[in-house]
mmJSON file of the N, C-alpha and C atoms, coordinates in Angstrom:
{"data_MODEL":{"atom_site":{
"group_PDB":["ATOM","ATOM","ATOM","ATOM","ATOM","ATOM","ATOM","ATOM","ATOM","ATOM","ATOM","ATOM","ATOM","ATOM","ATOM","ATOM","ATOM","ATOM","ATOM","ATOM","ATOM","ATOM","ATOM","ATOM","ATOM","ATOM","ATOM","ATOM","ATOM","ATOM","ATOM","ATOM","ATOM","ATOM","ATOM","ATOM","ATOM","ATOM","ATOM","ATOM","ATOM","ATOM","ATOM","ATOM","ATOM","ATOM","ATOM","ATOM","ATOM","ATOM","ATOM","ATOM","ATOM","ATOM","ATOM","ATOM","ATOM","ATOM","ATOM","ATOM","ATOM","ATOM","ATOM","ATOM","ATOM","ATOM","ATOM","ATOM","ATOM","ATOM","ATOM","ATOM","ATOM","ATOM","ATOM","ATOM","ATOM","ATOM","ATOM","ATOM","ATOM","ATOM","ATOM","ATOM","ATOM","ATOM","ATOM","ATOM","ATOM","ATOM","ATOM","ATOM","ATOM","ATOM","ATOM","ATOM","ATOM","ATOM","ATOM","ATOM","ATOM","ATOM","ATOM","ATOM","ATOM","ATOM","ATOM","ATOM","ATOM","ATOM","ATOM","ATOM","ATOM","ATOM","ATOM","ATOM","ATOM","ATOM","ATOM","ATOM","ATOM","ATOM","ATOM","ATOM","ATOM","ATOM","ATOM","ATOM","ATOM","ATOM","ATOM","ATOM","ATOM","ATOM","ATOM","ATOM","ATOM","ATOM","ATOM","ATOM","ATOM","ATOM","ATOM","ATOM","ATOM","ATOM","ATOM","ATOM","ATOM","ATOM","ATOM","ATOM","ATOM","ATOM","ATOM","ATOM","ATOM","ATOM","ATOM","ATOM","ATOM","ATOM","ATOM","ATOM","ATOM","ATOM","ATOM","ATOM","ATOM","ATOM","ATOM","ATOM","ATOM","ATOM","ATOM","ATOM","ATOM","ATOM","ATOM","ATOM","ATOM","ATOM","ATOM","ATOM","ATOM","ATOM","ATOM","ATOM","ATOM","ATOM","ATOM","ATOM","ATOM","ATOM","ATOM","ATOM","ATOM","ATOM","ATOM","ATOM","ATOM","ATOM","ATOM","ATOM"],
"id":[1,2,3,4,5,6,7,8,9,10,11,12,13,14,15,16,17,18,19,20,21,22,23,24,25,26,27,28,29,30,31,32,33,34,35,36,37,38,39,40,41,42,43,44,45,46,47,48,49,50,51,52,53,54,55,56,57,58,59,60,61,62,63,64,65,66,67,68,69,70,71,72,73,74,75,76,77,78,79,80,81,82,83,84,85,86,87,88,89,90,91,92,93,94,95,96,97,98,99,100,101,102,103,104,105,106,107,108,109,110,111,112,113,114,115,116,117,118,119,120,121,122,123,124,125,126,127,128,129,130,131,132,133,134,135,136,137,138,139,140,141,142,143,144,145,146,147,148,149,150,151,152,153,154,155,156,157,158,159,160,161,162,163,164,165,166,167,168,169,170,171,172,173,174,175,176,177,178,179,180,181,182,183,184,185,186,187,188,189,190,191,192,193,194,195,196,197,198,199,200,201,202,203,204],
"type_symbol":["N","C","C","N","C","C","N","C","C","N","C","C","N","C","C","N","C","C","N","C","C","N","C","C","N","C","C","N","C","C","N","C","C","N","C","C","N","C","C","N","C","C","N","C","C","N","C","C","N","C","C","N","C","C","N","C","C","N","C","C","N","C","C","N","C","C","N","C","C","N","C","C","N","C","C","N","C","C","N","C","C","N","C","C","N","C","C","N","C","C","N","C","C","N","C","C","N","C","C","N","C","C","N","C","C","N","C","C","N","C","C","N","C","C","N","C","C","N","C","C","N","C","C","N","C","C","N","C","C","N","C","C","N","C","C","N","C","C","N","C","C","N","C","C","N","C","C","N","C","C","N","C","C","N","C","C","N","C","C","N","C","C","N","C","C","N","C","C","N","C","C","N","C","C","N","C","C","N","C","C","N","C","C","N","C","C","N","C","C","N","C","C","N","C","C","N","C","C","N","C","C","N","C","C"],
"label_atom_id":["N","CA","C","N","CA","C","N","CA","C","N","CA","C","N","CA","C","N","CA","C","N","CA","C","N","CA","C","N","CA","C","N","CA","C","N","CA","C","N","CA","C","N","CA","C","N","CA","C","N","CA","C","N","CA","C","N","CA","C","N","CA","C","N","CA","C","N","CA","C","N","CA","C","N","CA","C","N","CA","C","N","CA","C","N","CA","C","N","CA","C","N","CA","C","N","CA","C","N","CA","C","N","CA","C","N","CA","C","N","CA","C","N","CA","C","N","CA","C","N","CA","C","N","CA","C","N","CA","C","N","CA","C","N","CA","C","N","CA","C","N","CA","C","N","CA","C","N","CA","C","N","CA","C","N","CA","C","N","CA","C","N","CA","C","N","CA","C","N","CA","C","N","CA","C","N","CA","C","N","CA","C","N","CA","C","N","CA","C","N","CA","C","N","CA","C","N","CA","C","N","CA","C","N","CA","C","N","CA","C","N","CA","C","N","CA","C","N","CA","C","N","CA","C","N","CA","C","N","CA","C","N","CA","C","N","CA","C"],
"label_alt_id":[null,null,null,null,null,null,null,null,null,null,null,null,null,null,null,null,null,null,null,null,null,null,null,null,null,null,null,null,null,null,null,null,null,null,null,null,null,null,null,null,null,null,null,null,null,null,null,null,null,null,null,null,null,null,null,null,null,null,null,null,null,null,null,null,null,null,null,null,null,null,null,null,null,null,null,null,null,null,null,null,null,null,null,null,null,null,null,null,null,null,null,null,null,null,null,null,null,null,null,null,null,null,null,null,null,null,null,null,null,null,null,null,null,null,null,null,null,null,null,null,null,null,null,null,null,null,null,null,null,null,null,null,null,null,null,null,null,null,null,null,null,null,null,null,null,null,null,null,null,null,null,null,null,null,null,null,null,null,null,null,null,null,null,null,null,null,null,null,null,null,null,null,null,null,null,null,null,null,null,null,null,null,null,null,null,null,null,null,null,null,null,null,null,null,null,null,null,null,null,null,null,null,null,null],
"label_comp_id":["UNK","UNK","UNK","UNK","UNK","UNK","UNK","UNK","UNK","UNK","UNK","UNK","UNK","UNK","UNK","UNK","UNK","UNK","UNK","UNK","UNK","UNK","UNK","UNK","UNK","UNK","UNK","UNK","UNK","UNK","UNK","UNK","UNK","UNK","UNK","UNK","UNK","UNK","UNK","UNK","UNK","UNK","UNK","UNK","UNK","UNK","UNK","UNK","UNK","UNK","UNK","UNK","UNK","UNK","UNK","UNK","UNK","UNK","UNK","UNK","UNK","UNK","UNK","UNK","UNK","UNK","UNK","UNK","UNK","UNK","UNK","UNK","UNK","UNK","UNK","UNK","UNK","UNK","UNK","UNK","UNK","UNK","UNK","UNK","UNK","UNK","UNK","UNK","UNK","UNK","UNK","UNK","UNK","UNK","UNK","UNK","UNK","UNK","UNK","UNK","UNK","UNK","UNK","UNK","UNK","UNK","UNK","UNK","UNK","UNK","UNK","UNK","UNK","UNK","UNK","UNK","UNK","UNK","UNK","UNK","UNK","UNK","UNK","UNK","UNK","UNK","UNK","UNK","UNK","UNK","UNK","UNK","UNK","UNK","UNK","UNK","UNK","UNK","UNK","UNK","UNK","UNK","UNK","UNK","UNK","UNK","UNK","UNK","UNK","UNK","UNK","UNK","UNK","UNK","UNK","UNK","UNK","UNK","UNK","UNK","UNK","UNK","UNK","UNK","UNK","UNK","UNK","UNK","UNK","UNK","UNK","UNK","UNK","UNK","UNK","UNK","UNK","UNK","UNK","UNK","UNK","UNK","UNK","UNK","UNK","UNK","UNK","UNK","UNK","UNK","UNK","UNK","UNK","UNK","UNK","UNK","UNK","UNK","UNK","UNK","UNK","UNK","UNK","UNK"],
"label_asym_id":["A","A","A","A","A","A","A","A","A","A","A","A","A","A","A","A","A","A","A","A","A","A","A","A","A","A","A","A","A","A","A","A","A","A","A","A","A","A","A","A","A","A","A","A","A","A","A","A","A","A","A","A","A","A","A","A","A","A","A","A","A","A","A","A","A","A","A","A","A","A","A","A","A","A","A","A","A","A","A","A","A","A","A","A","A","A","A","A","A","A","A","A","A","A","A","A","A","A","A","A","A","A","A","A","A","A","A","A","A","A","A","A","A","A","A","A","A","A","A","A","A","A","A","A","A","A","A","A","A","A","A","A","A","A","A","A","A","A","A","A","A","A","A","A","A","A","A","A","A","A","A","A","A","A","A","A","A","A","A","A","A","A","A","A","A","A","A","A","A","A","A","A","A","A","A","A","A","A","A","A","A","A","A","A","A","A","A","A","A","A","A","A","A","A","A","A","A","A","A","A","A","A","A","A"],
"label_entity_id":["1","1","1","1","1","1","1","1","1","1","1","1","1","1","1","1","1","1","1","1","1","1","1","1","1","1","1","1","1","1","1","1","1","1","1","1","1","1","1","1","1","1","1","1","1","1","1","1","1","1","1","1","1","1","1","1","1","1","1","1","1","1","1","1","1","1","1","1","1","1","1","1","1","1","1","1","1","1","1","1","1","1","1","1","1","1","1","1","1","1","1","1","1","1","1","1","1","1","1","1","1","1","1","1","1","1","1","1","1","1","1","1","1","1","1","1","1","1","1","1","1","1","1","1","1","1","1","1","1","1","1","1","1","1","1","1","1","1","1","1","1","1","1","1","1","1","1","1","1","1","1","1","1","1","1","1","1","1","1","1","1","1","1","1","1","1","1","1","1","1","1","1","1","1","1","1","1","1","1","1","1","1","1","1","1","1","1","1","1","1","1","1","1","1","1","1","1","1","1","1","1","1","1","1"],
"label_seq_id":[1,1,1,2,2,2,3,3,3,4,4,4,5,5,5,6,6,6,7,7,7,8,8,8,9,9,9,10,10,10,11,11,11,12,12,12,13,13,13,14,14,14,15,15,15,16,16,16,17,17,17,18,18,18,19,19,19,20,20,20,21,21,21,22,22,22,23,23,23,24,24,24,25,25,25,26,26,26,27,27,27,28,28,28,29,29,29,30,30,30,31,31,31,32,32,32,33,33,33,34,34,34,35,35,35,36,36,36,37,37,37,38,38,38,39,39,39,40,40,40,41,41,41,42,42,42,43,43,43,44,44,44,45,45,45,46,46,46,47,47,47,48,48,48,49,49,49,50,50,50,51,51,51,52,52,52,53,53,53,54,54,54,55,55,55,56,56,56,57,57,57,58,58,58,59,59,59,60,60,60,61,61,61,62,62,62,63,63,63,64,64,64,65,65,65,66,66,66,67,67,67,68,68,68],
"pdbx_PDB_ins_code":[null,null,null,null,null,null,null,null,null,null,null,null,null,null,null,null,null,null,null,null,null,null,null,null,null,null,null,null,null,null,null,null,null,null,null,null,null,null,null,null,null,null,null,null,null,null,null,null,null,null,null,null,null,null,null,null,null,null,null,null,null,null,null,null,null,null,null,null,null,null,null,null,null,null,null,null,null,null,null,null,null,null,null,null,null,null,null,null,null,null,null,null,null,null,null,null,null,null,null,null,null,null,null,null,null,null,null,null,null,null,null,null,null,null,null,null,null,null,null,null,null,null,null,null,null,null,null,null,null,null,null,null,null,null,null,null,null,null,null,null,null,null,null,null,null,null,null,null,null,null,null,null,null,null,null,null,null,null,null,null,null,null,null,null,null,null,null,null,null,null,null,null,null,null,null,null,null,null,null,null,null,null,null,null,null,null,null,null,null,null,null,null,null,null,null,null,null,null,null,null,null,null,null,null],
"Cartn_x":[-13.707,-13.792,-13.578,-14.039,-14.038,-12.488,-11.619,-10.582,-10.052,-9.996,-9.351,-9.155,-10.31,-10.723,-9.408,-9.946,-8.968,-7.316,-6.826,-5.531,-5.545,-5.944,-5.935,-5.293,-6.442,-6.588,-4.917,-4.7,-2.959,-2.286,-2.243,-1.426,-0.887,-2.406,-1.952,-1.375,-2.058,-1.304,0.19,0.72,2.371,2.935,4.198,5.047,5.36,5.803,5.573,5.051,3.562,1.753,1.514,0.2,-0.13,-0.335,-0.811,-1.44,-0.208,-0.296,1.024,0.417,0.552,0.549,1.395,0.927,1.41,2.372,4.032,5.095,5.006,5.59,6.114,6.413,6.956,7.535,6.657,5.68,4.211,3.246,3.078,1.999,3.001,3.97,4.625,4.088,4.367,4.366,2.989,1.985,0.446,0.478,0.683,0.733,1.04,2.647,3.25,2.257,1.731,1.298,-0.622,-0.737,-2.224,-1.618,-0.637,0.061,-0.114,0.936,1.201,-0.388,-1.086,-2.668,-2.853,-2.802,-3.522,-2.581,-1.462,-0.215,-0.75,-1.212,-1.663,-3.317,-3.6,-5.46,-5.85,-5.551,-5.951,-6.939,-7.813,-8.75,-8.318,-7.55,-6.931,-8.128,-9.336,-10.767,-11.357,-11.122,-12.023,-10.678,-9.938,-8.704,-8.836,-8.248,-8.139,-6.746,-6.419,-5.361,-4.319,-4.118,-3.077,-2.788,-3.369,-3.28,-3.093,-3.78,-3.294,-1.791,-1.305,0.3,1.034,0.654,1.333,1.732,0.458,0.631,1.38,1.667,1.805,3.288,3.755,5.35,5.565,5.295,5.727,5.866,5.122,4.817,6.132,6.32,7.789,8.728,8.74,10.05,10.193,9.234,9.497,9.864,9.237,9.174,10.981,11.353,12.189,13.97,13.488,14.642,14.202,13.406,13.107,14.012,13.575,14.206,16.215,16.327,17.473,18.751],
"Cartn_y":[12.942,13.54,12.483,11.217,10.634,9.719,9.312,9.02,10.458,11.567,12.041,11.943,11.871,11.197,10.566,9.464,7.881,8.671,9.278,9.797,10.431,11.282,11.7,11.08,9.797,8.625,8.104,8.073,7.409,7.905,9.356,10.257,10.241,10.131,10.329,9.093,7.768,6.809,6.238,7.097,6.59,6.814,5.949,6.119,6.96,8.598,9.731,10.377,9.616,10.462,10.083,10.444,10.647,9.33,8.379,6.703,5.99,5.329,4.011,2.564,1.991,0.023,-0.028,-0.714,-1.168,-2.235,-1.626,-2.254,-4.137,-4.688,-5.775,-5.634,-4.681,-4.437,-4.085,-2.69,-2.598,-3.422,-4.92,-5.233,-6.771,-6.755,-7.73,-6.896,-5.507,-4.325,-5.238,-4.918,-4.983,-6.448,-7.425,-8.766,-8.833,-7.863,-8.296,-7.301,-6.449,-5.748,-6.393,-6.994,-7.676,-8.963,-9.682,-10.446,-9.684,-9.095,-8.132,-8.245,-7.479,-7.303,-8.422,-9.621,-10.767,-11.671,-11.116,-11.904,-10.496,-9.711,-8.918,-8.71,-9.523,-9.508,-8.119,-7.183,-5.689,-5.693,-5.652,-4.9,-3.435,-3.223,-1.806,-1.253,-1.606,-0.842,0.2,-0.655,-0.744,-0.346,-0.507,0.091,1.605,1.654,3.113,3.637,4.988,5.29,5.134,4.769,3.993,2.546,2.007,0.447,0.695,1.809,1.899,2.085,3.35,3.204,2.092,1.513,0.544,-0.446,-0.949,-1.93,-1.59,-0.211,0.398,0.374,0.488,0.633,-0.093,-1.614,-3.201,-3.083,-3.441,-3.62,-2.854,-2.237,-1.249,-1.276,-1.757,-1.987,-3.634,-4.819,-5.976,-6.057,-5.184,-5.166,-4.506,-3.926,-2.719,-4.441,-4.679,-5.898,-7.594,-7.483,-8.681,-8.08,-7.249,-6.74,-6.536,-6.256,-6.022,-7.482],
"Cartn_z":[-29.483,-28.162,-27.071,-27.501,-26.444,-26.394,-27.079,-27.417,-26.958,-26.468,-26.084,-24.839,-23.724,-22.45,-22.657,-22.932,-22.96,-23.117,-23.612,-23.882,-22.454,-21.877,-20.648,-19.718,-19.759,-18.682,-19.121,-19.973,-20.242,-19.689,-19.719,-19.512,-18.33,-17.445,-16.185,-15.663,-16.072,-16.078,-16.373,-16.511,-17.267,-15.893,-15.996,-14.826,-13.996,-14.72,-14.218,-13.434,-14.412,-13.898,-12.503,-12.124,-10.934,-10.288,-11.163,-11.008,-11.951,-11.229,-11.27,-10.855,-11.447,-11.162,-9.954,-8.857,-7.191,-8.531,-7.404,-7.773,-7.219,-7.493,-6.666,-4.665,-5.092,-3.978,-3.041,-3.458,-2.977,-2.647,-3.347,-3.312,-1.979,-2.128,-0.923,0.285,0.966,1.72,1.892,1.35,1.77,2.646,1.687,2.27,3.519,3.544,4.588,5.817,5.133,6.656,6.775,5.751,6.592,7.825,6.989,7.956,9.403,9.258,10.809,11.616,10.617,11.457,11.945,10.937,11.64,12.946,12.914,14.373,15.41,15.294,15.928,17.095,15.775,15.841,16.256,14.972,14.724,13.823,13.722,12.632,12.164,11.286,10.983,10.677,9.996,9.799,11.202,12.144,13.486,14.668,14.654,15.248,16.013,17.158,17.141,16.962,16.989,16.387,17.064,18.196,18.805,18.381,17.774,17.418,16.186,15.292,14.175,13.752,14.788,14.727,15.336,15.54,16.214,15.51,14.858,13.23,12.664,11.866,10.643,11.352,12.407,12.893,12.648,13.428,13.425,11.842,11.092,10.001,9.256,8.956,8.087,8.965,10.465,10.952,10.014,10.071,9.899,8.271,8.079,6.412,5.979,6.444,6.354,6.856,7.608,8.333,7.098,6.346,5.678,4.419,3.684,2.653,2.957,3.91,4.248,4.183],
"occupancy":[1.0,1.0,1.0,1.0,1.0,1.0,1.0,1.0,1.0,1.0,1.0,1.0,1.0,1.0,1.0,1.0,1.0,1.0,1.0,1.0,1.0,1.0,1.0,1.0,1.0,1.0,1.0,1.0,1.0,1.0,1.0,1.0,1.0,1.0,1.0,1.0,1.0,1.0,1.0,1.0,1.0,1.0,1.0,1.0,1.0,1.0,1.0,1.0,1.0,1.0,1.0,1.0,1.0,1.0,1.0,1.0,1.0,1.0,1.0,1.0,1.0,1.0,1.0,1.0,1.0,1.0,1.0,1.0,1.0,1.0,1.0,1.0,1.0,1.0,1.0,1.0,1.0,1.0,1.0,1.0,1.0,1.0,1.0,1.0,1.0,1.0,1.0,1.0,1.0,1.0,1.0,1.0,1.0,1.0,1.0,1.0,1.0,1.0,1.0,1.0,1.0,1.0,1.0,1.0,1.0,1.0,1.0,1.0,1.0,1.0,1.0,1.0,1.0,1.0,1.0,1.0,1.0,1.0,1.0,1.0,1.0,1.0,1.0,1.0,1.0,1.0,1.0,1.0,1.0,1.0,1.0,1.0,1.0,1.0,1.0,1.0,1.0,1.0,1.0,1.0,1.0,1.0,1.0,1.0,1.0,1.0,1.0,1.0,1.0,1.0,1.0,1.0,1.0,1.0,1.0,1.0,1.0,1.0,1.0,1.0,1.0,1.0,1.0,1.0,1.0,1.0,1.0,1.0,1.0,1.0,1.0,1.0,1.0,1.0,1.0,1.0,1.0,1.0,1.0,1.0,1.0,1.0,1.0,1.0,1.0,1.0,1.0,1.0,1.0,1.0,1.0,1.0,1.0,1.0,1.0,1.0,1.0,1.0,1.0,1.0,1.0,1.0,1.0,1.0],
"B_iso_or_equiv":[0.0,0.0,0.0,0.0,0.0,0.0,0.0,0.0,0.0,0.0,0.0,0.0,0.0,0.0,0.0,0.0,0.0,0.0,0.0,0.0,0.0,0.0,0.0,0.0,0.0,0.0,0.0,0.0,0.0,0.0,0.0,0.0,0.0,0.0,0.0,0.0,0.0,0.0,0.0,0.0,0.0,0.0,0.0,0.0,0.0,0.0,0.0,0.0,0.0,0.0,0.0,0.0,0.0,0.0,0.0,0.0,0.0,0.0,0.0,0.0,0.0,0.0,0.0,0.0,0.0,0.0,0.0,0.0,0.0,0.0,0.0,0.0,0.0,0.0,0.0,0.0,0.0,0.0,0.0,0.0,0.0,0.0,0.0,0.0,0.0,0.0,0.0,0.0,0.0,0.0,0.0,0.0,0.0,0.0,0.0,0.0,0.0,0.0,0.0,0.0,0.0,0.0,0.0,0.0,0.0,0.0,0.0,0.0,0.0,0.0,0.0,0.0,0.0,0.0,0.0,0.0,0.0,0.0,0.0,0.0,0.0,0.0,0.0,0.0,0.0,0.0,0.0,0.0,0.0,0.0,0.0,0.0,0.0,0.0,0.0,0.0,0.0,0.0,0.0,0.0,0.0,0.0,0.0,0.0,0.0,0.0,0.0,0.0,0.0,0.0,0.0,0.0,0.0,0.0,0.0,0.0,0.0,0.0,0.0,0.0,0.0,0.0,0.0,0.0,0.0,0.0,0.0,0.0,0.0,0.0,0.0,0.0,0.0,0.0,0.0,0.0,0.0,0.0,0.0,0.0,0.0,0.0,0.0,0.0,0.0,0.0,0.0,0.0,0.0,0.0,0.0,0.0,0.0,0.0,0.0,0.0,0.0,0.0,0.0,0.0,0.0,0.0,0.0,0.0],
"pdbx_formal_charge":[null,null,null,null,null,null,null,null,null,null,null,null,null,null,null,null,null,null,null,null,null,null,null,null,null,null,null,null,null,null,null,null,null,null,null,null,null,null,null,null,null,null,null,null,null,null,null,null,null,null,null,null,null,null,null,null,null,null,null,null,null,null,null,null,null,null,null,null,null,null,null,null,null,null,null,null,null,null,null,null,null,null,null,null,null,null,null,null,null,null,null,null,null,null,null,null,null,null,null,null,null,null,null,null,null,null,null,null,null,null,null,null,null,null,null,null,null,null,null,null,null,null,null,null,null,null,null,null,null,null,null,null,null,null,null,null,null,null,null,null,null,null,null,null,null,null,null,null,null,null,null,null,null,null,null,null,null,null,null,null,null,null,null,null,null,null,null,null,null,null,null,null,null,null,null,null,null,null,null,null,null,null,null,null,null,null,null,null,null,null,null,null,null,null,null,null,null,null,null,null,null,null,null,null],
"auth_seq_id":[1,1,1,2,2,2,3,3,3,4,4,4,5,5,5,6,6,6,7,7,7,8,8,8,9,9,9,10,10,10,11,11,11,12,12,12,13,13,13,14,14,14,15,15,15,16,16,16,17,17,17,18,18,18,19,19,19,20,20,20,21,21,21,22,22,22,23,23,23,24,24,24,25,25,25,26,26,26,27,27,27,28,28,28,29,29,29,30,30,30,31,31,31,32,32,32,33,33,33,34,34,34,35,35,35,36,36,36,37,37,37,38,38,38,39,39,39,40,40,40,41,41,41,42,42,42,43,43,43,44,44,44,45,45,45,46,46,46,47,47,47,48,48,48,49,49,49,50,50,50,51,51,51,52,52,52,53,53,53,54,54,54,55,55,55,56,56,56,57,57,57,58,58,58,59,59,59,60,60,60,61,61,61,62,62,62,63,63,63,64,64,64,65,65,65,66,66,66,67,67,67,68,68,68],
"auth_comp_id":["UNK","UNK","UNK","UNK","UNK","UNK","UNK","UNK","UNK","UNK","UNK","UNK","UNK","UNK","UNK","UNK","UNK","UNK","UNK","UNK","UNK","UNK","UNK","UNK","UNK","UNK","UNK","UNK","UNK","UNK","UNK","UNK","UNK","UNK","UNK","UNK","UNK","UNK","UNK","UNK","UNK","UNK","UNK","UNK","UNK","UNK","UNK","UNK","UNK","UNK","UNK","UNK","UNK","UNK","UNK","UNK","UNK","UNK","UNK","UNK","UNK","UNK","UNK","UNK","UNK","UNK","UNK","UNK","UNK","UNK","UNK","UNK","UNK","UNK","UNK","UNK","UNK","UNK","UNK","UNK","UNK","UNK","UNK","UNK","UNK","UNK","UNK","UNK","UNK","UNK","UNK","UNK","UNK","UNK","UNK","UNK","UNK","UNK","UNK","UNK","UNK","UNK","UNK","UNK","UNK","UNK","UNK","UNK","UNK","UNK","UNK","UNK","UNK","UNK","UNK","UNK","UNK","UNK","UNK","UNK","UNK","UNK","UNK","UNK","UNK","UNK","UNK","UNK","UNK","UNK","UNK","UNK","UNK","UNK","UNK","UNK","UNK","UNK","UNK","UNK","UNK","UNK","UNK","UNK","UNK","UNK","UNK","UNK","UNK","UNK","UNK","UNK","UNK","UNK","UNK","UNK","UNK","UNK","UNK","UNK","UNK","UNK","UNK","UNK","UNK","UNK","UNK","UNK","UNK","UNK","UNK","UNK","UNK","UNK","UNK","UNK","UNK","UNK","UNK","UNK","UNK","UNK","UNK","UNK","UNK","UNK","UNK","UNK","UNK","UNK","UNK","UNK","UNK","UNK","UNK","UNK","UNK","UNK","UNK","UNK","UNK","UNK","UNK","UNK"],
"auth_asym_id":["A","A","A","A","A","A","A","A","A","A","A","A","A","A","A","A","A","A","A","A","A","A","A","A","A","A","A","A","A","A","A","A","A","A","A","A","A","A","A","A","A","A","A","A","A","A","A","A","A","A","A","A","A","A","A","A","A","A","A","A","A","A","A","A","A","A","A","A","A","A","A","A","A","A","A","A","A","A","A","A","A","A","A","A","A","A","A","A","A","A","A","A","A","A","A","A","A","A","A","A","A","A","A","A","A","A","A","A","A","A","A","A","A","A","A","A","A","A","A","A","A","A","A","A","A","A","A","A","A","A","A","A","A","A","A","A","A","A","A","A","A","A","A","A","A","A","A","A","A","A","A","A","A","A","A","A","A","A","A","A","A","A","A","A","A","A","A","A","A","A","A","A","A","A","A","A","A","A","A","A","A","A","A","A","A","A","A","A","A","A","A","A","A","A","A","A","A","A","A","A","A","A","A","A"],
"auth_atom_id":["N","CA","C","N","CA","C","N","CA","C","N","CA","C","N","CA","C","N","CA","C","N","CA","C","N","CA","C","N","CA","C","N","CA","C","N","CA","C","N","CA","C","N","CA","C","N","CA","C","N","CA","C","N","CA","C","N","CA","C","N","CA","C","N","CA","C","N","CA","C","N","CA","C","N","CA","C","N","CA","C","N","CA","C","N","CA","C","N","CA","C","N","CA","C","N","CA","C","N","CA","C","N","CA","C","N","CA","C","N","CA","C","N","CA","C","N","CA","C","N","CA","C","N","CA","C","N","CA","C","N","CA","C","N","CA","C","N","CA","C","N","CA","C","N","CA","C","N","CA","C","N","CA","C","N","CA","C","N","CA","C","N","CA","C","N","CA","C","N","CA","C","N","CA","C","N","CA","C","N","CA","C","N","CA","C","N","CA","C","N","CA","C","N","CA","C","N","CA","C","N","CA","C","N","CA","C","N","CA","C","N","CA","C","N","CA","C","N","CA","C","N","CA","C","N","CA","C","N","CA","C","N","CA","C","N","CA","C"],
"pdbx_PDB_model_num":[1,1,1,1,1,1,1,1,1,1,1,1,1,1,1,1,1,1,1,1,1,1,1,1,1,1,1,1,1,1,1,1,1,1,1,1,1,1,1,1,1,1,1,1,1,1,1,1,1,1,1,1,1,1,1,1,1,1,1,1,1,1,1,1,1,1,1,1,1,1,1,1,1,1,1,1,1,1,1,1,1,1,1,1,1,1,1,1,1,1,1,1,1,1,1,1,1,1,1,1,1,1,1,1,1,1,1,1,1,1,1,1,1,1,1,1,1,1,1,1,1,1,1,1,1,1,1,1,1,1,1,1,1,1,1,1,1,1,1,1,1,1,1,1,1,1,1,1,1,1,1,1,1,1,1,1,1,1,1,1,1,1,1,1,1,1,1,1,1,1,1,1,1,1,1,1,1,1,1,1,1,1,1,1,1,1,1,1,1,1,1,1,1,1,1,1,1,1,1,1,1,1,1,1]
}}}
């Protein structure tokens, strides 16, 4: 029964499934957007939602022109 759990948990885990391993590419994205916060001096926690979009723009415009 309980090895079936665990098969579940795979299941959903496979590439397909719902949960996926943060790509390379994903886990640069993060870097690059705490960066942003901190040339910013945003606390994205504590932010209001004008500063929140504001980051999150900069951030995938800069991200979006690095990759390029």
């Amino acid at each position: 029964m309980q090895n079936e759990k665990y098969l579940e948990l795979d299941a959903l885990a496979a590439l397909n499934g719902y949960v996926a391993p943060p790509t390379k590419e994903d886990l640069a994205y993060v870097v690059h957007f705490r960066k942003t916060c901190q040339r910013y001096q945003i606390d994205f926690a504590k932010a209001d939602p004008d500063e929140r979009n504001f980051v999150i723009h900069m951030a995938e415009k800069t991200f979006l022109q690095k990759r390029a």
